[in-house]
C-alpha positions in Angstrom: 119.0 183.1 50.6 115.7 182.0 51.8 114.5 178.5 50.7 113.0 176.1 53.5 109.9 174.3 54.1 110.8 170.5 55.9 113.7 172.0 57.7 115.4 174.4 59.9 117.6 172.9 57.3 119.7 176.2 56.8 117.0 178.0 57.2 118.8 181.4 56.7 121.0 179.6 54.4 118.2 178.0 52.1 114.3 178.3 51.9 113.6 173.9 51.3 110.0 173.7 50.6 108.2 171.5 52.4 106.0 184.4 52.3 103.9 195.8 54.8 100.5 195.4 55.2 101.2 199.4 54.7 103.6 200.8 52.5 106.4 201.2 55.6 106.7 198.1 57.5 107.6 198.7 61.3 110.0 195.8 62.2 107.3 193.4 63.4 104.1 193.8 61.9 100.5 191.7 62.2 98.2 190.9 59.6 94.8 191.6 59.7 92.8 189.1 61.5 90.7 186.7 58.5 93.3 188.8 55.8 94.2 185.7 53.0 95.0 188.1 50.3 99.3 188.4 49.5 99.8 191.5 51.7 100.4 194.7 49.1 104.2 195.9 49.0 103.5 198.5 46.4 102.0 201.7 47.1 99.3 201.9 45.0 99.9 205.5 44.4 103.7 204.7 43.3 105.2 205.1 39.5 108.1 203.4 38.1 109.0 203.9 35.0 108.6 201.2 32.1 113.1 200.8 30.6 113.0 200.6 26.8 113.8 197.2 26.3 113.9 197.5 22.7 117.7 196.4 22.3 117.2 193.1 24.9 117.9 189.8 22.7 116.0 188.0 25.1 115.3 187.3 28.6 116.4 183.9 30.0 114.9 183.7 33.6 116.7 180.7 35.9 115.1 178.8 38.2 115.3 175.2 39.8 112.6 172.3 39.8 112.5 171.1 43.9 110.5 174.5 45.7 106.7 173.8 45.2 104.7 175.1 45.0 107.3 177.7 43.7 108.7 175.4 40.6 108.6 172.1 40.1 107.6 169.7 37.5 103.9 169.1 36.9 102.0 165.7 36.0 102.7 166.3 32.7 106.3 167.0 32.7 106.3 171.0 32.7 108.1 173.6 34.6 105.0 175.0 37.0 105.0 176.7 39.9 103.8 180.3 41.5 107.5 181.5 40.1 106.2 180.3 36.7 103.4 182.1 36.8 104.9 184.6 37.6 107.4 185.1 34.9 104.9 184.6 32.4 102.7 187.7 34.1 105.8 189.7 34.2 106.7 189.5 30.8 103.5 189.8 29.2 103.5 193.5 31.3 106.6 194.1 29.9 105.7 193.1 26.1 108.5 190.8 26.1 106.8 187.6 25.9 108.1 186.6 22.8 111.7 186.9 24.4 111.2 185.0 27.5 112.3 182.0 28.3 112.7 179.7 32.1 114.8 177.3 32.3 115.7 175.1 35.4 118.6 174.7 37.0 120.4 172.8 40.2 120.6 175.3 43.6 123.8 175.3 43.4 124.0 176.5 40.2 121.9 179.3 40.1 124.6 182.3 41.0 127.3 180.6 38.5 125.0 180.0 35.6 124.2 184.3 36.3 127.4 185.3 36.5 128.5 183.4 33.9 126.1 184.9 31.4 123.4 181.2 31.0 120.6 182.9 32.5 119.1 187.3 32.8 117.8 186.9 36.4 117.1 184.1 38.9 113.8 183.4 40.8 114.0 180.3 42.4 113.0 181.0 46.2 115.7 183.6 46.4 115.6 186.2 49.1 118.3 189.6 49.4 120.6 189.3 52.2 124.0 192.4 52.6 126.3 189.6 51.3 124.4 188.9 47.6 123.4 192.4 47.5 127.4 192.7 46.9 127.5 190.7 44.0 124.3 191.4 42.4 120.5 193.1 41.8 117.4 192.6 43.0 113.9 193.8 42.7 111.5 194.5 45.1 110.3 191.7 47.2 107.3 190.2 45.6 106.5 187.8 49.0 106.7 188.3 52.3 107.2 184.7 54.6 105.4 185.5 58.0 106.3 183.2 61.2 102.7 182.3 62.6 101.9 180.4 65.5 99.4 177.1 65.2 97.7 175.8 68.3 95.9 172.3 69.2 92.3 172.5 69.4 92.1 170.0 72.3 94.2 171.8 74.5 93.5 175.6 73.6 89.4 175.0 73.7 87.6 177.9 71.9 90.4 180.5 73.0 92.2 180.8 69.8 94.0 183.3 70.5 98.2 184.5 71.3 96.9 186.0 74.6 95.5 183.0 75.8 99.3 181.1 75.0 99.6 182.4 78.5 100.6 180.2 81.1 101.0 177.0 78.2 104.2 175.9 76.8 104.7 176.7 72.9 107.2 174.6 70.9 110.1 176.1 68.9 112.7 174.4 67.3 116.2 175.2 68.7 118.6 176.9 67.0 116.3 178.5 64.2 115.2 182.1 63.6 111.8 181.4 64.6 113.2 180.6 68.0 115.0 183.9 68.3 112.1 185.8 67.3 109.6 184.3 69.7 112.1 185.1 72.2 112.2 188.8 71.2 109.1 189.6 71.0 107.1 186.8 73.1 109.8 186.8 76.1 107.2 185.8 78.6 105.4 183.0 76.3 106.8 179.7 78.5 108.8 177.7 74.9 110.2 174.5 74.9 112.8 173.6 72.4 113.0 170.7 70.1 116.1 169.1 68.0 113.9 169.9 64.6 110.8 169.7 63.1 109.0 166.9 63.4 109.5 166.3 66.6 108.1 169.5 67.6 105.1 168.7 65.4 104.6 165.8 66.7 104.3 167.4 70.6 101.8 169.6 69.2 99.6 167.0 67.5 100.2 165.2 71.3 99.8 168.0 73.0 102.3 168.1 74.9 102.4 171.6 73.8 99.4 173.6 73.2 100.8 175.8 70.2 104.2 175.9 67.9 105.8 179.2 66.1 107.2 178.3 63.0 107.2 179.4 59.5 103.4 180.5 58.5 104.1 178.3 54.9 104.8 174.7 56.3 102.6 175.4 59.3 99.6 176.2 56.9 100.7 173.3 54.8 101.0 170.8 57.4 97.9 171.9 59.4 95.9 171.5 55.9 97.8 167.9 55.7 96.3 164.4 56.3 99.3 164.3 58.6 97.9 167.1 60.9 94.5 164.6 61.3 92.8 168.1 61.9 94.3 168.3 65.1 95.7 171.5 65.0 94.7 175.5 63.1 96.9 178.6 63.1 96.1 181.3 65.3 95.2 184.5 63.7 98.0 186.5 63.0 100.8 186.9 60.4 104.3 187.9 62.2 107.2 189.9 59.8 110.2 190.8 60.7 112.9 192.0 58.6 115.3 191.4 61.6 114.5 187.7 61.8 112.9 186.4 58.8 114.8 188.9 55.6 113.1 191.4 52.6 111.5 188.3 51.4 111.2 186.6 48.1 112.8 188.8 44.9 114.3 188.3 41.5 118.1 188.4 41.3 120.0 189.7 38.0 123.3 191.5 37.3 124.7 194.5 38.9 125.2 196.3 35.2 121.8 195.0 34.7 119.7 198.0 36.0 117.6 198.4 33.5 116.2 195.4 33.7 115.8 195.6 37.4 113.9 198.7 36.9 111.7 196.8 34.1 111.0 194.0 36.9 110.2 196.0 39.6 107.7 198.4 37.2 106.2 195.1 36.2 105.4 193.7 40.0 104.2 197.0 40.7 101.5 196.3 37.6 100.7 193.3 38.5 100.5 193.8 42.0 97.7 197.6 41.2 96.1 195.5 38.7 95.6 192.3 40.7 97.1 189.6 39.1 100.0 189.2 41.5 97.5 188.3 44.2 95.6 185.8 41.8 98.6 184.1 41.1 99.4 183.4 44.9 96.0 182.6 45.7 96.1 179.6 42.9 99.0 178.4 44.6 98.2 178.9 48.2 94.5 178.8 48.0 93.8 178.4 51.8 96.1 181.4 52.4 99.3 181.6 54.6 98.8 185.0 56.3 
């Protein structure tokens, strides 16, 4: 599961709110420098087959209403959200509109409510890990989440950069993916653990460190924040890593269900060749998180 943003919470436990630049990612990967797009995971060049859905009664997608910008529930009292969107765009694709439906749900409630036969598939800031992929489907990943680093301005000048992290201590929060990652694959960046996250945000609005490496969606949130004061900017560069950070964000349904995984998966690919999947993220995340 991947749902997270004001935590290390359970970080690989639950994504709490407040995600392949080629076809093959390599284990770590780097997005382009300026890049604010959604990185592509389709292959342009790739064909999957549109299931006959002819015989489907309906399609009943599950999802909760605490993960914005994911869901939640608008000014108005609506179900809105990126994930919203997003089932909307897939089943227009599909033709289907007409038999779609969202409804919200509880976390906890999400794999019973499946199994159980309430709901078709779940999207609700759900991400494939070996131990779910027992029990059910899922499409391809639709969102990557990158770690990214974000630096004070004070203390890092006009260097902006990871090489000039050199020398300066960058703030992690012990215990957390992020932390094991850094380590991996920044072993001679100088870290400094913290007991969570806001005390590690609040070193780096202090400077007491010069930069933190966190999760690239509540870093670009809180460095866009009135909390931030404009004290801080992330450092070009979008970090992935299967290892550390999962497949990313996907669409969960029944094992028996492969049809309709195949129908989802043709649809992202649509939407992702045509566009739409990156005009959806960009209304949500217009500032970008890669």
């Amino acid at each position: 599961m991947l749902r997270a943003f004001c935590a290390p919470l359970k970080f690989y436990g639950i994504f709490t709110f407040c995600v392949l630049l080629v076809a093959i990612f390599p284990a770590v990967s780097r997005a382009a420098d300026g890049v604010h797009d959604l990185p592509l995971l389709f292959d342009a060049r790739e064909r999957i087959a549109k299931p006959d859905l002819s015989g489907l009664a309906r399609l009943r997608f599950l999802t909760t209403v605490d993960f914005p910008p994911f869901n939640f529930i608008d000014q108005s009292g609506k179900l809105a959200g990126f994930h919203v969107d997003l089932v909307r765009e897939i089943c227009r694709e599909l033709d289907i509109a007409a038999k779609c439906q969202i409804q919200a749900v509880t976390f906890a409630e999400l794999q019973p409510a499946l199994t159980d036969g309430q709901g078709e598939a779940v999207i609700a800031g759900v991400g494939t890990s070996p131990e779910l992929r027992q029990r059910f489907a899922f499409s391809r990943a639709f969102m990557k989440l990158p770690a990214r680093f974000a630096a004070n301005r004070q203390v890092m000048g006009r260097n902006l950069s990871v090489a000039a992290l050199a020398g300066k201590p960058v703030g992690i929060v012990s215990g957390t993916t992020h932390e094991a990652m850094l380590k991996a694959f920044f072993p001679k960046l100088e870290t400094r653990a913290f007991p969570g996250r806001a005390p590690m945000l609040a070193a780096l609005k202090q400077g007491s460190v010069a930069a933190v490496f966190s999760d690239g969606m509540q870093l670009s949130f809180w460095t866009a924040g009135s909390d931030a004061a404009s004290c801080c900017v992330l450092i070009d560069g979008a970090y992935f890593s299967q290892r550390f950070l999962g497949e990313g964000l996907a669409i969960m349904n029944r094992k028996g269900d492969s049809a309709l995984t195949q129908a989802i998966d043709h649809a992202l690919l649509e939407l992702s060749r045509k566009g739409r999947l990156n005009e959806i993220y960009l209304r949500y995340f217009p500032a970008g998180i890669y």
